[in-house]
N, C-alpha and C positions, 0 to 999 in steps of 0.2 A: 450394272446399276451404279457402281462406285465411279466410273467415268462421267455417265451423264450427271450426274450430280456435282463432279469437278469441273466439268465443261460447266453447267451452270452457276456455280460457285462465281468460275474465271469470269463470265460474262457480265455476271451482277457487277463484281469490283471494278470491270474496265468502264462501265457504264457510269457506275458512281463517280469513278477518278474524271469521267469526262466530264459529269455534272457539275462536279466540284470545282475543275478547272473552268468550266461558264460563267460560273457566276462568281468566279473568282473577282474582287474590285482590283482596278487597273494599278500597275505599280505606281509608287510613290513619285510625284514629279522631282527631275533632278535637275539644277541649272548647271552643273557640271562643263557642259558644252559651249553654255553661253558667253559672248563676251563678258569680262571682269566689270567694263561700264553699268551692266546691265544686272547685274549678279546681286542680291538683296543679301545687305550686310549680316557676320554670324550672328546670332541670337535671336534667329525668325524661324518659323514653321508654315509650312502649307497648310490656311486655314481651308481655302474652296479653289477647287482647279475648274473653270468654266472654258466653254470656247462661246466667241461672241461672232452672229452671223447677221450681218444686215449689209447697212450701205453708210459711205460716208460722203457730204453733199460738200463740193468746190462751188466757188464763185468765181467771174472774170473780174479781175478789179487791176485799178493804175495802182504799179510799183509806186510804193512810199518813196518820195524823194530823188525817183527818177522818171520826169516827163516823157509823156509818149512810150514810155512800155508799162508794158501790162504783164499780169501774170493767175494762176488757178489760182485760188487762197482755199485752205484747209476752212470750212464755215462749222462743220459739224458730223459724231458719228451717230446712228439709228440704228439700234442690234435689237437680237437679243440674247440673250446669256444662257447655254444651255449647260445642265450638267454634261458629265462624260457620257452618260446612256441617254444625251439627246431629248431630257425632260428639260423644259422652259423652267429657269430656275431665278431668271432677275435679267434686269435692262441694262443697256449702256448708250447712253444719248446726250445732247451738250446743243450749244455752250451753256454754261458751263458744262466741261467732261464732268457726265455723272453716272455712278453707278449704284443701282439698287437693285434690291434683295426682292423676290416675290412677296417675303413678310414685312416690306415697308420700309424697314432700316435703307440708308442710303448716304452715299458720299463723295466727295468730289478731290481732289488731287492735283499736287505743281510736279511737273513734270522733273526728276533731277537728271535722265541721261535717255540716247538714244546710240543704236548702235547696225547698221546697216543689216538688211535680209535680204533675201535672192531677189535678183531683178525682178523685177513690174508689182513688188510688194513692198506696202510704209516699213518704215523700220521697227524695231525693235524697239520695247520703251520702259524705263523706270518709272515710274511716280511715286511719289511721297503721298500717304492719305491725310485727308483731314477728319480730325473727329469726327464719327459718324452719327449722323441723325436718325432718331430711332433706333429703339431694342432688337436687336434680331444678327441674323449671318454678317452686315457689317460693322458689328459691334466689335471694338478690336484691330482692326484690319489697320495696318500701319504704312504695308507697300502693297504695291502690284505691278505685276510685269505682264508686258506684251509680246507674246512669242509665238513660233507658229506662223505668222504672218502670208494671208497667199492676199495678193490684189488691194486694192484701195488707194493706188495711186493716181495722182492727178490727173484728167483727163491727156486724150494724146491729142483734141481738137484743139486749135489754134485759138490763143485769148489776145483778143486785140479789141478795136476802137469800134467796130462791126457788131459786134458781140457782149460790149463790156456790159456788167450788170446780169449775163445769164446764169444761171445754175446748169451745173452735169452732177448727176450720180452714179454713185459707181458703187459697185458691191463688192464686200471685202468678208474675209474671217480671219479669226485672231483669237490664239489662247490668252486667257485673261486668268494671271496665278496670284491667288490674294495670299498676302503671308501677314500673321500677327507673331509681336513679340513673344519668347518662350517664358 
């Protein structure tokens, strides 16, 4: 008798210890790894760690100031911002780059740095925020960084005189780490 009731003792707590480790929330984002360029300066905290999944739209347009070539131009990105368990938590769309909150709040950003990610994915990105509009998650928010990075880069079809004036979209994702002052 005294066995079975140890065997089910042991069973209950490995059950529990795994429950608890499920719904453990994910560790603390660390930029550790990241290039220095891209690294938000001491005195900030991880206010919301989103990952952003949509598309970002190129145009064929003429090189500024050089006749006869052409080139994709970055026109705009269309996400949306999901928490870490994958609930729609706010948008990220442009021009202007803009990012809001499902509760309305919302704000827009000048880029201060970028820093290269693995081949056929946009770079890495600082932003400076700007004051945010409306009460809510981006009330506060000072940086944000773009890590993570798979895909979004410019199309691989040819932009020329044939072409010029089309749109390509292309789908990309990207962690979006909002940090406010401590």
């Amino acid at each position: 008798m005294f066995i079975k009731l140890s065997l089910a003792a042991a069973a209950t707590l490995a059950l529990s210890a795994c429950a608890s480790n499920m719904s453990a929330p994910p560790a603390a984002f660390s930029q550790a790894s990241l290039p220095a360029a891209v690294q938000v300066p001491a005195g900030h905290k991880v206010a919301m760690e989103t990952v952003g999944v949509g598309q970002i739209t190129y145009e064929c347009r003429a090189k500024k100031d050089l006749p006869g070539q052409h080139e994709w131009v970055f026109v705009g990105p269309d996400a949306k911002l999901l928490d870490r368990m994958g609930k729609q938590v706010g948008t990220y769309y442009g021009p202007p780059a803009t990012w809001e909150s499902a509760d309305g709040s919302k704000l827009t950003a000048t880029q201060i740095a970028v820093a290269p990610a693995m081949a056929g994915s946009i770079p890495l990105q600082l932003v400076k925020a700007s004051p945010a509009m409306g009460m809510g998650a981006m009330q506060g928010v000072s940086y944000i960084q773009r890590v993570a990075t798979q895909g979004g880069v410019a199309p691989a079809l040819v932009c020329g005189m044939g072409n010029l004036g089309n749109k390509q979209i292309v789908n990309y994702q990207a962690d979006y780490i909002f940090w406010k002052a401590v």
